[in-house]
Structure formats: C-alpha cells, structure tokens
Backbone as JSON, one array per atom type, in Angstrom:
{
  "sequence": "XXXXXXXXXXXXXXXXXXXXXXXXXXXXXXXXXXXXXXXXXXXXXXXXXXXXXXXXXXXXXXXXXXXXXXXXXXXXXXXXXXXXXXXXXXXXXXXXXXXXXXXXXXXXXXXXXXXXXXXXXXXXXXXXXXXXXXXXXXXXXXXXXXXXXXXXXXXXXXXXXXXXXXXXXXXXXXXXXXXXXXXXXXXXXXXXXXXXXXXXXXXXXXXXXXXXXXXXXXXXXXXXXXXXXXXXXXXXXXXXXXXXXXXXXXXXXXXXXXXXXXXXXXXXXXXXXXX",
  "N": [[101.3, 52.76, -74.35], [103.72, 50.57, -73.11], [104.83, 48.07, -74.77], [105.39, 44.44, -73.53], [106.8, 41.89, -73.63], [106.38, 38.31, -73.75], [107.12, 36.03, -71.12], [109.33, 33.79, -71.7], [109.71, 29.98, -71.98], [110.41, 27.85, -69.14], [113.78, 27.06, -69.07], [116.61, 24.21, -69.67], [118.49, 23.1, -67.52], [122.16, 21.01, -67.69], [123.79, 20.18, -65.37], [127.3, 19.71, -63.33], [127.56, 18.25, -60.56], [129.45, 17.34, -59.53], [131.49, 19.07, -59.89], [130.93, 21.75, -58.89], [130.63, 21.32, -56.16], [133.51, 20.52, -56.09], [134.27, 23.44, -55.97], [133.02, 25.17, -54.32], [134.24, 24.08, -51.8], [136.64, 24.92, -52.2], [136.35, 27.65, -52.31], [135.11, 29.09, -49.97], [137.61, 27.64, -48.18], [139.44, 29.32, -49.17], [138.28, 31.92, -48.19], [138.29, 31.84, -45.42], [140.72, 32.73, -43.99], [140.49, 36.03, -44.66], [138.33, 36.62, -42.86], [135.71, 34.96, -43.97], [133.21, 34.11, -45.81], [131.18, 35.62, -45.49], [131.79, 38.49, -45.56], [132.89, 39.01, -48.06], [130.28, 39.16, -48.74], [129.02, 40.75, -47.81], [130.48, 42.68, -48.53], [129.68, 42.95, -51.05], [127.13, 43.41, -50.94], [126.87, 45.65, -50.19], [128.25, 47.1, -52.66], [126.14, 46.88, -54.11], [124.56, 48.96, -53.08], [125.5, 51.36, -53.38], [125.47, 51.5, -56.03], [122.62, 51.72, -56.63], [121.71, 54.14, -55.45], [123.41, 55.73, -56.75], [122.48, 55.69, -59.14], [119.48, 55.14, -59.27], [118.06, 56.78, -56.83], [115.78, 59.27, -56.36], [113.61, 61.57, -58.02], [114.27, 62.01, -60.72], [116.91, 60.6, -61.25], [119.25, 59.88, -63.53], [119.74, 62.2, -65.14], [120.78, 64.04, -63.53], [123.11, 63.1, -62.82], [126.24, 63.1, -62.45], [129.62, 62.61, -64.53], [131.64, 62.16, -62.77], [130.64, 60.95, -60.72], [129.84, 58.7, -61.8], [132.27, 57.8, -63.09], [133.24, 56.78, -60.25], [132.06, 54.44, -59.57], [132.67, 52.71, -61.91], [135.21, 51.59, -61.51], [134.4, 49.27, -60.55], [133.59, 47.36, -62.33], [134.88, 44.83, -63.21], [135.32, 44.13, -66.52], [134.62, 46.21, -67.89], [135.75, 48.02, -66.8], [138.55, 49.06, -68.37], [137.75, 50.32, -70.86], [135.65, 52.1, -70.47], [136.73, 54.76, -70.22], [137.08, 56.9, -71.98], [134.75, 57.64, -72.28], [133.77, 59.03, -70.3], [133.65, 61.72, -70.11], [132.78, 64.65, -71.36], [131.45, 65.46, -74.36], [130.37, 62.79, -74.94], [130.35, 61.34, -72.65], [127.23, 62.54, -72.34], [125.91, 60.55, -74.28], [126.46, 58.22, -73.27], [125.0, 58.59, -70.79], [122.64, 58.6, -71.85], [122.03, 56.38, -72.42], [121.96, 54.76, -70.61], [119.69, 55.88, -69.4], [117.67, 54.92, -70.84], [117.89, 51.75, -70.73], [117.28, 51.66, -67.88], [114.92, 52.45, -67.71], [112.7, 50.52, -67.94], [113.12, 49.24, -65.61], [111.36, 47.63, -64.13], [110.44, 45.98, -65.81], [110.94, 43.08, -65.84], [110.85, 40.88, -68.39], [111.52, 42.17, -70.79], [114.06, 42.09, -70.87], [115.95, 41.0, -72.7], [115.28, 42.49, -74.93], [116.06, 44.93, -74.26], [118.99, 44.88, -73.64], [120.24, 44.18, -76.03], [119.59, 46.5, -77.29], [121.03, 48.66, -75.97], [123.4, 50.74, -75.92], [123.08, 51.78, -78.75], [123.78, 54.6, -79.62], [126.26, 54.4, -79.07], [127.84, 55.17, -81.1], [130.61, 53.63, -82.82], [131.6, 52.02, -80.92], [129.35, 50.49, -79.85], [129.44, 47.78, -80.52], [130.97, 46.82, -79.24], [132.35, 44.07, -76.59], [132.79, 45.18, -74.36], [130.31, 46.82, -73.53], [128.0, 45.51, -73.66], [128.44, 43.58, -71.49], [128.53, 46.24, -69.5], [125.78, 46.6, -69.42], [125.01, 44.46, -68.26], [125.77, 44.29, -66.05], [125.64, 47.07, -65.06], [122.0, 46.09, -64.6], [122.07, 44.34, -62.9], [123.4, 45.16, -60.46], [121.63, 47.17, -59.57], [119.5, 46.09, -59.36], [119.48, 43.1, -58.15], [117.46, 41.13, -57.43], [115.81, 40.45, -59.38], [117.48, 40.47, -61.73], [119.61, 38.47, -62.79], [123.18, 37.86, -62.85], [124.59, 38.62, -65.46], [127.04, 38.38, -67.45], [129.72, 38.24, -69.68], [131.38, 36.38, -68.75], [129.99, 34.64, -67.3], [128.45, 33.17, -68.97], [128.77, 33.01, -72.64], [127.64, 32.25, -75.03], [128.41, 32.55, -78.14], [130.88, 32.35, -77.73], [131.14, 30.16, -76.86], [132.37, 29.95, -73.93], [132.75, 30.46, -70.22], [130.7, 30.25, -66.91], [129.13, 28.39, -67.44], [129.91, 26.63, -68.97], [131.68, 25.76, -67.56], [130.85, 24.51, -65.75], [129.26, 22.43, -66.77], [127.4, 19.33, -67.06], [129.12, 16.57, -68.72], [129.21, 13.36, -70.04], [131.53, 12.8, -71.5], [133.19, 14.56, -70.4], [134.2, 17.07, -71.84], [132.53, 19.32, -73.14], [131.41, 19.56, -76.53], [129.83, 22.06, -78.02], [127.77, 24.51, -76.39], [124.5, 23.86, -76.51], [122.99, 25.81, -75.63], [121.14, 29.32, -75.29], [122.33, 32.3, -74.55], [120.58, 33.85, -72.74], [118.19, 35.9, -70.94], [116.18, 33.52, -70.22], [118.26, 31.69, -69.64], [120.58, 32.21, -68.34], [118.66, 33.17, -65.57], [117.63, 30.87, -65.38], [119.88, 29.6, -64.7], [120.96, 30.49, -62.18], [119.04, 30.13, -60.85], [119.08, 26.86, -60.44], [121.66, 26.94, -58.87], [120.95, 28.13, -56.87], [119.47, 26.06, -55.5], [120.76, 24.22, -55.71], [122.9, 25.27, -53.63], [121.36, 25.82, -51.22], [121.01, 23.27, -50.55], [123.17, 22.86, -49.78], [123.71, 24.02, -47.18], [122.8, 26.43, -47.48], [121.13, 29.28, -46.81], [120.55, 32.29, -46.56], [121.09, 35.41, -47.96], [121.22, 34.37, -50.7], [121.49, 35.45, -53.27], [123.88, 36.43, -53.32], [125.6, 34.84, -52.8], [125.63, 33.01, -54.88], [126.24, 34.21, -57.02], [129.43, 34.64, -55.73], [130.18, 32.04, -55.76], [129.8, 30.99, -58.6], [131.9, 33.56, -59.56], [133.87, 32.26, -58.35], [134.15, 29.52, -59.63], [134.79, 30.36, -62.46], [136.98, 31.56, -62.01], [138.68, 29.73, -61.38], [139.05, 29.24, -63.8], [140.18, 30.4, -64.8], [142.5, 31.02, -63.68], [143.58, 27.89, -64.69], [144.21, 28.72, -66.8], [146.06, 30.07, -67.48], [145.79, 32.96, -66.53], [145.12, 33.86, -69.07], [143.08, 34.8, -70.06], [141.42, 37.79, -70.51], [143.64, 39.04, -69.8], [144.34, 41.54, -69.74], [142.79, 43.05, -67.76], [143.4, 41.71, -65.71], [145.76, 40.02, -63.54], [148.27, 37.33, -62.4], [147.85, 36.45, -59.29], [148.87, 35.4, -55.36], [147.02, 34.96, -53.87], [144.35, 32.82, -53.4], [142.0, 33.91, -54.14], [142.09, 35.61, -55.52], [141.57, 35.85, -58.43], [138.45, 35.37, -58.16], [137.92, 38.12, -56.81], [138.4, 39.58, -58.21], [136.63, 39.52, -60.69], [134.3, 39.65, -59.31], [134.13, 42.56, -58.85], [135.71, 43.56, -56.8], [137.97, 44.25, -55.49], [138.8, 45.8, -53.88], [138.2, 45.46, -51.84], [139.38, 45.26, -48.01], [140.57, 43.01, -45.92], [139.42, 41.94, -43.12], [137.95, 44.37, -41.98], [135.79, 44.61, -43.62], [135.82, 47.07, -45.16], [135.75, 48.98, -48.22], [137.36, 50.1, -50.62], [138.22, 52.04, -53.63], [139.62, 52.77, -56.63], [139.74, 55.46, -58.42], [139.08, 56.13, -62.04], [140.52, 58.14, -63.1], [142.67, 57.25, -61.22], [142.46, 58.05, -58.39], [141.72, 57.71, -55.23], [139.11, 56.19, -53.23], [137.14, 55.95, -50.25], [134.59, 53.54, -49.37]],
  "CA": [[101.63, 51.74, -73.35], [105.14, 49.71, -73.63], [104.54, 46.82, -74.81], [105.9, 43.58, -72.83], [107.18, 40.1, -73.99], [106.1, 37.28, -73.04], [107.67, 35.49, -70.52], [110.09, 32.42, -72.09], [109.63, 28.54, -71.14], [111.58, 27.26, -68.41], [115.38, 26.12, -69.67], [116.75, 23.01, -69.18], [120.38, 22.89, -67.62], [122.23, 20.01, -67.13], [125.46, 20.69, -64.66], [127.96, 18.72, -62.94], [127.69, 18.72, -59.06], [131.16, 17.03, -58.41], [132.55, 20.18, -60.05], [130.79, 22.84, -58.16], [131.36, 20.9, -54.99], [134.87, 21.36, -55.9], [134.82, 25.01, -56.6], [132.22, 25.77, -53.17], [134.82, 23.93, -51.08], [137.43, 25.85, -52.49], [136.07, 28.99, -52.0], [135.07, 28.37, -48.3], [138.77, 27.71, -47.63], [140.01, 30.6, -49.7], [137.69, 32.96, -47.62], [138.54, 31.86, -43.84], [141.74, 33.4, -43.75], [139.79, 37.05, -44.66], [137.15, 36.8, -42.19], [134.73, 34.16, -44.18], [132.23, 34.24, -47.06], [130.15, 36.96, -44.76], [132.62, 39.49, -45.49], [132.42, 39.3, -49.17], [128.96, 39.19, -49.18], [128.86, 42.56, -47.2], [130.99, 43.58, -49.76], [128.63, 42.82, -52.6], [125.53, 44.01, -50.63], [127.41, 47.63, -50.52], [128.76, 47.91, -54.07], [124.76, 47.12, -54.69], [123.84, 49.94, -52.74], [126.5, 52.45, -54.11], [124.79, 51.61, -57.51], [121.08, 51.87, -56.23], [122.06, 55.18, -54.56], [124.0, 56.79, -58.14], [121.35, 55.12, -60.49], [117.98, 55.2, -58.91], [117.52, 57.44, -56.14], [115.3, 60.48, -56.9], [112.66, 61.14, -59.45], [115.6, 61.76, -62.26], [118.62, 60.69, -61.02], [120.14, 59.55, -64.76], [119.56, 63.58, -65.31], [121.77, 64.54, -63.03], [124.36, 62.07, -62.28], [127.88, 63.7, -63.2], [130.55, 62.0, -64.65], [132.89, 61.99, -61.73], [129.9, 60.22, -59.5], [129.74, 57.26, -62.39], [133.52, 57.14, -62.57], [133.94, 55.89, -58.7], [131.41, 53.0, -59.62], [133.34, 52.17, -62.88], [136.09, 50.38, -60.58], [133.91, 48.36, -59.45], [132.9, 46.25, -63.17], [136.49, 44.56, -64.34], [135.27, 43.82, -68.06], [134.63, 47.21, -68.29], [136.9, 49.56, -66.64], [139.62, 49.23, -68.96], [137.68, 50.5, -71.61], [135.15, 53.31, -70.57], [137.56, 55.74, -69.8], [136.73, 58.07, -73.0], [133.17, 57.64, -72.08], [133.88, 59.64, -68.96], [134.22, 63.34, -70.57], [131.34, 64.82, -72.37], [129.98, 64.62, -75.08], [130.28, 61.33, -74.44], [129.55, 61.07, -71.63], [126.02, 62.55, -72.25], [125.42, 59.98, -74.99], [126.08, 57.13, -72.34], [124.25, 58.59, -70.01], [121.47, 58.96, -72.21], [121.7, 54.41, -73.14], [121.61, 54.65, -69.07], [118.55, 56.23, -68.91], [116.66, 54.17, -71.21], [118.11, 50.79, -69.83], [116.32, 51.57, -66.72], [113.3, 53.24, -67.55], [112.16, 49.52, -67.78], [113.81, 48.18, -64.76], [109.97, 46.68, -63.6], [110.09, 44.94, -67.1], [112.5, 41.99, -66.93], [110.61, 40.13, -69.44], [112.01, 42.95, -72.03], [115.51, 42.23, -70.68], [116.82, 40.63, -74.02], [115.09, 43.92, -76.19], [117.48, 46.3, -73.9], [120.04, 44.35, -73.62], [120.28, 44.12, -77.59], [119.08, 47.79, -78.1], [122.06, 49.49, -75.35], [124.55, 50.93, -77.0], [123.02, 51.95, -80.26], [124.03, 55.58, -79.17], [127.63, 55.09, -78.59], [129.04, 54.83, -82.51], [131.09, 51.98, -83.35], [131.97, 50.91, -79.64], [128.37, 49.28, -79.45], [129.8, 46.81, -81.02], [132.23, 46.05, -78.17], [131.27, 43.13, -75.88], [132.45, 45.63, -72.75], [129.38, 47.59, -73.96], [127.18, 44.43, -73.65], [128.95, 43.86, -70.32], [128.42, 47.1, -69.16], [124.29, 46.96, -69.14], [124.3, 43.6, -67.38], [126.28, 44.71, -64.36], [124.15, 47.88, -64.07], [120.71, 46.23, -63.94], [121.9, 43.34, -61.56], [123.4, 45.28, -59.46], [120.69, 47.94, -59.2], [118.39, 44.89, -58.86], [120.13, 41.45, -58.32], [116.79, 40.1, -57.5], [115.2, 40.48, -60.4], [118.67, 40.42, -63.13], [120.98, 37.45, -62.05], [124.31, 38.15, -63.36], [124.02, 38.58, -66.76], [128.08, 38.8, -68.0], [130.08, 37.13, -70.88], [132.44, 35.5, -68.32], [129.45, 33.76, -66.71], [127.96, 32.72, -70.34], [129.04, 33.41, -73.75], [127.27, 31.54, -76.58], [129.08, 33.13, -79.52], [132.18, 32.03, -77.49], [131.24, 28.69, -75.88], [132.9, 30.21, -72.82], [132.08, 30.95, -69.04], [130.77, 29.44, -66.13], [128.21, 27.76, -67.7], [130.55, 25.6, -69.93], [133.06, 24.63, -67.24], [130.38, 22.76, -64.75], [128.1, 21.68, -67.64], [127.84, 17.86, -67.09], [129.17, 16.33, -69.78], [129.95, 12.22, -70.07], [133.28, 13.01, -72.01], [133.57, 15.58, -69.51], [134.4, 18.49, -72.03], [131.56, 19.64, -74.36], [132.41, 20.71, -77.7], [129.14, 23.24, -78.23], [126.62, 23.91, -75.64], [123.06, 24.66, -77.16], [121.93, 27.05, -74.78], [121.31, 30.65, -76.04], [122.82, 33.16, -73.68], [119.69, 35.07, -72.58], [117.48, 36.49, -69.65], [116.14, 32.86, -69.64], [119.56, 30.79, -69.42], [120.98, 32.94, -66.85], [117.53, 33.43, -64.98], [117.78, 29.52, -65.07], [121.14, 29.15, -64.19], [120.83, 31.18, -60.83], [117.82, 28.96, -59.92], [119.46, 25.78, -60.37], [122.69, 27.36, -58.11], [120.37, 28.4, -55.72], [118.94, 24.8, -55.12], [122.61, 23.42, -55.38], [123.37, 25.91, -52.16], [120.03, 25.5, -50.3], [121.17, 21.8, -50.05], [124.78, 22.85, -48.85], [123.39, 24.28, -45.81], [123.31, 28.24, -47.56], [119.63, 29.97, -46.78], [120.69, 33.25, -46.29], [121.53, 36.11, -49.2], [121.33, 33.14, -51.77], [121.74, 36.31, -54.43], [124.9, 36.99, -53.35], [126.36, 33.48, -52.62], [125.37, 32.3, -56.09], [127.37, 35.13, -57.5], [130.36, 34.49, -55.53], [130.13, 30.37, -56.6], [130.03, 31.54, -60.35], [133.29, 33.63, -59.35], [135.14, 31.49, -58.16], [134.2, 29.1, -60.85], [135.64, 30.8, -63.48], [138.21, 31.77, -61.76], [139.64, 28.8, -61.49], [139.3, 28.54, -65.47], [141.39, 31.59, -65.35], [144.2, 30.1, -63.23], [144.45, 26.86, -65.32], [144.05, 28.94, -68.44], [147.11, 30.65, -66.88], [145.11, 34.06, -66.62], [144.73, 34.18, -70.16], [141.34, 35.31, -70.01], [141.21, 39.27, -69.85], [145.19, 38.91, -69.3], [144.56, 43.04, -70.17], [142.46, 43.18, -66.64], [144.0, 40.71, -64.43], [147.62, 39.81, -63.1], [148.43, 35.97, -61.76], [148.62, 36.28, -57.58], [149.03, 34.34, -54.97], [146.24, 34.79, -53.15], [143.45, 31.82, -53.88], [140.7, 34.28, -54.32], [142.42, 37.33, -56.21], [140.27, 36.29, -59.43], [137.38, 35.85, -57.49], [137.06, 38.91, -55.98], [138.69, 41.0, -59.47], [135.53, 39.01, -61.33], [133.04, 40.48, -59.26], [134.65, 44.03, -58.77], [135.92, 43.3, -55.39], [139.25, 44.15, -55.87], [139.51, 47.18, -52.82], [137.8, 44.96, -49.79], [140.21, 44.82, -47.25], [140.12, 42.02, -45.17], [139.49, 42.35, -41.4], [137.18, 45.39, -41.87], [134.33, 45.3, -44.31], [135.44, 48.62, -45.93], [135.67, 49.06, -49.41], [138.37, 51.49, -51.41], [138.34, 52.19, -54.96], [140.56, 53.71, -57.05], [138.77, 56.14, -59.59], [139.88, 56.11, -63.1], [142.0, 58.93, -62.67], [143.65, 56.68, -60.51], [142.05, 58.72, -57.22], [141.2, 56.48, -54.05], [137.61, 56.9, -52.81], [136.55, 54.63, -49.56], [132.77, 53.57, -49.6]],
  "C": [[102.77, 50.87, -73.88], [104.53, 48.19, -73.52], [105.79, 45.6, -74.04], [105.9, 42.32, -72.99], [106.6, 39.31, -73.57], [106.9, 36.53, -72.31], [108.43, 33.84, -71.16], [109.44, 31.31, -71.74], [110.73, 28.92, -70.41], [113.02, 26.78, -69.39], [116.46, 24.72, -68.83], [118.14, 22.86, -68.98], [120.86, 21.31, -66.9], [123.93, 20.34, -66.59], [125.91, 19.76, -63.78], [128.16, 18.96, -61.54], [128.81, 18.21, -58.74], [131.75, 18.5, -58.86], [131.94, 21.37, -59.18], [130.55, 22.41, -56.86], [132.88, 21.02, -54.39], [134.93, 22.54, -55.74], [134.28, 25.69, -55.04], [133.58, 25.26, -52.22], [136.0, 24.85, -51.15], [137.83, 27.13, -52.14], [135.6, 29.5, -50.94], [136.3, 28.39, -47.74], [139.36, 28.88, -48.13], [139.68, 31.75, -49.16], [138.25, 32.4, -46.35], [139.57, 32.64, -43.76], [141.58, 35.03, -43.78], [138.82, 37.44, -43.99], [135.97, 35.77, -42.64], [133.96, 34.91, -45.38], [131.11, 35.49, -46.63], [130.6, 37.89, -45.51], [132.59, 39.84, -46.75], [131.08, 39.38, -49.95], [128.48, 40.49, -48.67], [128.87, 43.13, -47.84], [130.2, 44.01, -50.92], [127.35, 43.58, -52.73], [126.44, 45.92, -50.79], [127.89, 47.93, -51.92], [126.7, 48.04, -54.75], [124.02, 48.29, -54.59], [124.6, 51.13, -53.22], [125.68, 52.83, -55.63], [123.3, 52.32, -57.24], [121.15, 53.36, -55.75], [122.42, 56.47, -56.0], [122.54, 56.77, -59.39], [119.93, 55.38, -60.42], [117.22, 55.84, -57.96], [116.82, 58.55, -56.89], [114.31, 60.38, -57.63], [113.3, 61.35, -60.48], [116.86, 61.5, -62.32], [119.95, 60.5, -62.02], [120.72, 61.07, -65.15], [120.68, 64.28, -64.58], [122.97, 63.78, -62.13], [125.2, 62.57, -63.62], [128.79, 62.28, -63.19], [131.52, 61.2, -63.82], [132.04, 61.05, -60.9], [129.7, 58.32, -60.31], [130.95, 56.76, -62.48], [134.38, 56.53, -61.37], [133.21, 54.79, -59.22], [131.85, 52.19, -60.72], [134.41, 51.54, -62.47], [135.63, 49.22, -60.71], [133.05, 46.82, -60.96], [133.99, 46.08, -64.06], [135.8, 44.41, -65.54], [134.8, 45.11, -68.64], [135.34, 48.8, -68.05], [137.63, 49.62, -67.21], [139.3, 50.42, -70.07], [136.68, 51.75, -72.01], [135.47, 54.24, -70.8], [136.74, 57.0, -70.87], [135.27, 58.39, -72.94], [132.75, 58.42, -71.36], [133.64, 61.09, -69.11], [132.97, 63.63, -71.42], [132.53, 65.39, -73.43], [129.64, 63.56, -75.24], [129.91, 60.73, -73.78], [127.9, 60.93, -71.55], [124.66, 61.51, -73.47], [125.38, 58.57, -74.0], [125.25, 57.49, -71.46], [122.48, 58.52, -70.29], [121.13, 57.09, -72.59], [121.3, 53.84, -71.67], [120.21, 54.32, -68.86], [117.58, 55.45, -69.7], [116.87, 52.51, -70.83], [117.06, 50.66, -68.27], [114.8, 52.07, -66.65], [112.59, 51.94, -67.59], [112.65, 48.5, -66.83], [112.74, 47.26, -64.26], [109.59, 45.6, -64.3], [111.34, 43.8, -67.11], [111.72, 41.33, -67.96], [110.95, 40.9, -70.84], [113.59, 42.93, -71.63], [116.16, 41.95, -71.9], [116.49, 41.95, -74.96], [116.42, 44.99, -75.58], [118.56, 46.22, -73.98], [120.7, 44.52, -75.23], [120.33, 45.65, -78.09], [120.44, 48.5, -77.53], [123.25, 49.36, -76.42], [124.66, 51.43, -78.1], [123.63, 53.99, -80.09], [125.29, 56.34, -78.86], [128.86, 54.51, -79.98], [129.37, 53.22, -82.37], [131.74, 51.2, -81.67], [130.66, 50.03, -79.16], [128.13, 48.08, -79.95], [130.69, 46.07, -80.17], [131.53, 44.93, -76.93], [131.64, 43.75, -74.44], [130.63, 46.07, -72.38], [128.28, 46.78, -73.22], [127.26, 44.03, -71.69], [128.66, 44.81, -69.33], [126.64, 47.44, -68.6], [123.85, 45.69, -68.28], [124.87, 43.79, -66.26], [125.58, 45.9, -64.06], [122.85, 47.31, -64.12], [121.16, 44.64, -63.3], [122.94, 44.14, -60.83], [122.51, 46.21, -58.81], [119.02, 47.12, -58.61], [118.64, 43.61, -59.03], [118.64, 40.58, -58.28], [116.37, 39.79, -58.54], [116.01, 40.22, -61.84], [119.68, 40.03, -62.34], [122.08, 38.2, -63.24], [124.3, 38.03, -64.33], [125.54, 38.77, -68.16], [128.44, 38.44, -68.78], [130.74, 36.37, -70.07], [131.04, 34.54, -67.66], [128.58, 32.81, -68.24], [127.66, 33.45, -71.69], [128.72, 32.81, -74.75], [128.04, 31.73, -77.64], [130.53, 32.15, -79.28], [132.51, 30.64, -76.63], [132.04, 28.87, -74.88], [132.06, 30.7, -71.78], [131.86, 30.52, -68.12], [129.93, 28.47, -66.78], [129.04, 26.59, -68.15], [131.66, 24.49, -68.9], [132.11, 23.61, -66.24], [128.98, 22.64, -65.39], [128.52, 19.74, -67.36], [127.9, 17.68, -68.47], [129.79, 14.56, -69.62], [131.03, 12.21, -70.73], [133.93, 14.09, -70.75], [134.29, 16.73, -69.98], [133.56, 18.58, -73.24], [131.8, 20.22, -75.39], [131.89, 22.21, -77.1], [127.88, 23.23, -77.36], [124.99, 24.49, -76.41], [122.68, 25.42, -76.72], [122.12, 28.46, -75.03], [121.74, 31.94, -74.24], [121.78, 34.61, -73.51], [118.95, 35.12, -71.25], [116.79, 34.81, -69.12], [116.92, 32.19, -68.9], [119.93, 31.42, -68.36], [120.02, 32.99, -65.62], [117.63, 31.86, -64.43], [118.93, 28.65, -64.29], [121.29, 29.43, -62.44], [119.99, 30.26, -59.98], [118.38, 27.66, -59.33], [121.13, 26.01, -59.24], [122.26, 27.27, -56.88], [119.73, 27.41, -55.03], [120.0, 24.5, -54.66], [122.93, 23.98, -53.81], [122.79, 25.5, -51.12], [120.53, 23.85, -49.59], [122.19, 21.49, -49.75], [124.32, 23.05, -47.43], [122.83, 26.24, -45.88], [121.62, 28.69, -47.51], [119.59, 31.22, -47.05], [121.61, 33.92, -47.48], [122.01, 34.99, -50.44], [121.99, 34.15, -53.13], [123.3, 36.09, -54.71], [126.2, 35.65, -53.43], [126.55, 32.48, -54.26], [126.33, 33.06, -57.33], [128.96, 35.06, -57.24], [130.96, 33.02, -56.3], [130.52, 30.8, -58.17], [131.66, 32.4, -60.34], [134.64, 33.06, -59.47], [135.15, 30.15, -59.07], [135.03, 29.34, -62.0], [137.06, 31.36, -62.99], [139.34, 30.93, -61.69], [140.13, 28.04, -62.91], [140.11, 29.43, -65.68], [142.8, 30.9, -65.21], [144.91, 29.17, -64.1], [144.79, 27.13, -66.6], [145.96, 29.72, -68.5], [147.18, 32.36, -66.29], [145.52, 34.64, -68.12], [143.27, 35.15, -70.57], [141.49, 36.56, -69.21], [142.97, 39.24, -69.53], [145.36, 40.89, -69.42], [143.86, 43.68, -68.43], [142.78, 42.35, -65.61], [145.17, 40.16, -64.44], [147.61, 38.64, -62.35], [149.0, 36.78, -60.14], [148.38, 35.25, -56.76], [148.09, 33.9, -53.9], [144.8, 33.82, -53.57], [142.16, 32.67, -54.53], [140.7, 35.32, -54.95], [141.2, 36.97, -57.31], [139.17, 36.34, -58.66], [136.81, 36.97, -57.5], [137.22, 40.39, -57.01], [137.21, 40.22, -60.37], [134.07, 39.81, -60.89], [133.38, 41.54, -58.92], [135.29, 44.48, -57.41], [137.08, 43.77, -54.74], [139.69, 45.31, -54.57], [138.67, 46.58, -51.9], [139.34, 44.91, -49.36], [140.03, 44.05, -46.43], [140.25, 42.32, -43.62], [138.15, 43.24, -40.81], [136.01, 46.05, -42.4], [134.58, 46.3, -45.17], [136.24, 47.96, -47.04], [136.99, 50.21, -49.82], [138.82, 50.94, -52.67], [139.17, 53.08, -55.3], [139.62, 54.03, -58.48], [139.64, 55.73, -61.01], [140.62, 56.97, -63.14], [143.15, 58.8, -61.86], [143.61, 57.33, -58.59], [141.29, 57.66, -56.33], [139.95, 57.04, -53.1], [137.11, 55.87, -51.86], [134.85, 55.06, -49.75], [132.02, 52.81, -48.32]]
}
C-alpha cells in the first residue's frame, strides 16, 4: 500500500490588494478588445482537455502515447518548450515517458505532491537538474487536474530565486521585500490559489475561479516581465505591443486567435496543428 503524507498546516500569506487590483483591472482592459476574459478562459479549459485526453484517457494511456502526440502539447508549456526538444526521439523519449508515468500513477494523492515533484526527473541524466524539468511536472498535473494542482511553476513562485508572482504582490511596508520566508511547495501554492480565489469572489468572479486565478497570476508577472524589460526567459519571449502578449505566452496561450475560440499550435518541428 503507498504510503501517504500527511496533509501540511494551513500557510499564512500576506499580499497586497492595491497591487492585484492593479493587475485585474489591467487585464480586463487588455482582454475587451479580443472578445473578453471568457475567451481565454475557453482557451485554458481546452488546452486542459487536450492534456486530459493525451495523458489520462484509457486504462494505459502513458504506454502508448507516441512522441509526435506529446510534441503538439509541448507548445503549449513556454518554460519548457525551448528545451525538450531532444526528449522528443527515443530513447529518450521512452525514459520521459517512463517519469510521466509515475508522476501520475498518484494523481488521487496530492498530499505526495512535494515527494513527485522532487523524485521527477531522476530518469533523465543530468537534465534533472534543470528547473524546465521541475517546470515540466507542474504544468502536467495542473493541467490534467487544475482542481486538485494549482499552478505549481517557478514564474509563479521560486524560493531559491525570491522570484514570481508571489514576491511582486507580497505586501510589504517598504513595499519591496528583500527575502520572503515561504517555502515553495504544494502548501504555498495550494494557499496562494485560495487566497486569489477569495480576492476574485469579492470582485464579482464566481464562475471557473480555476481558470481566472491562473490568468490574474499571468498577467501579474507579466507585468514584472515588461518592467524587467522582458528579461525574464528573454530565450522564450519577444517585447510586443499587444498588452497581453506575456500573459497569454505565460500560460501557453500563444496560438488563440481572437474572435474565434480556436486554438493553433505550432509543433516543435515547427508543424501547425489546430485544436
């Protein structure tokens, strides 16, 4: 029988509501001109189901999910498409696919989220040392199950790197914190989502809170990109002029078209695949 953690304490965040008042208004006006905040939330609900569909249908679907069917969904997670690529081709392939399959064999267990999280990767040599790697296991189990695994990225909270969203609307009475104490794990994030999801609830937002809380965190950091000058990832993202380009390259968004709901990715071979 797999043994199962104990569930954490609660975590205690303390965040700055004038700043994510700024960032919601922001991102509200940055969406009307595309159809509205609906439209990217469509978006989000379908890259979820693209995943849920490659990842979890079947009784073995890790088993037989080809290369070419994980390289359309590799678009779709900027902090890691740059860098899979070689991952794509067996024998390689069948060593990621094999950090896959044990990642999820406990998708019912989040209270073992920090053991997997920690353990992925041991399988793929000296790149499980890379923080795409790390990257790479928290965008597949929130998007295969957002309810259960809030966003779990380095751009939304990086301890090691005192970077993310967490850091830019931490209240702080100087108003920039050196070091924040909070450990970057299944609680902090788990906590962070909660306390978002209140923040919204009391905008007026009821509806797909998952997805809205995700976008907020977006466009958050995105705007630490802008002033950073898009320093941050300057290897996956290009300064434009559209208010919401990071945004929508943060959460993998990057082939909505506006007007129409549909989706189009470009594979890593550089091949265009609508969804």
């Amino acid at each position: 029988m797999r043994r199962v953690p104990a569930v954490p304490p609660p975590v205690r965040l303390e965040l700055s509501g004038d700043r994510l008042a700024a960032s919601l208004a922001r991102l509200v006006a940055g969406a009307e001109p595309h159809g509205g905040l609906e439209q990217y939330v469509e978006a989000l609900k379908l890259k979820g189901t693209a995943f849920r569909e490659a990842l979890l249908a079947g009784p073995d679907p890790l088993a037989t999910l080809e290369p070419a069917v994980f390289g359309v969904l590799c678009p779709l997670l900027p902090t890691v498409r740059r860098w899979i690529g070689r991952w794509l081709e067996r024998p390689a392939y069948d060593a990621l696919r094999g950090e896959l399959a044990e990642l999820l064999d406990a998708i019912d267990e989040p209270a073992s989220t920090d053991e997997r999280l920690a353990r992925f990767g041991t399988g793929l040599g000296e790149d499980r040392h890379q923080r795409w790697v790390r990257d790479l296991a928290a965008e597949v189990l929130h998007n295969v199950d957002p309810e259960r695994y809030p966003l779990m990225t380095r751009w939304i909270w990086d301890a090691a790197a005192n970077t993310g969203v967490l850091r830019e609307i931490w209240f702080a009475d100087d108003a920039s914190p050196q070091r924040i104490a909070v450990a970057d794990d299944y609680a902090t994030f788990l906590a962070l989502r909660e306390e978002l999801s209140g923040y919204l609830a009391r905008q007026g937002f009821f509806r797909d809170m998952l997805y809205y809380v995700d976008l907020l965190c977006a466009q958050v950091y995105a705007e630490y990109i802008c002033d950073q000058g898009g320093s941050y990832l300057r290897t996956d993202f290009s300064a434009e002029p559209d208010p919401l380009e990071f945004t929508r390259r943060l959460l993998g968004l990057d082939g909505v078209r506006a007007g129409n709901g549909r989706t189009r990715l470009n594979t890593i071979e550089g091949r265009a695949a609508a969804v």
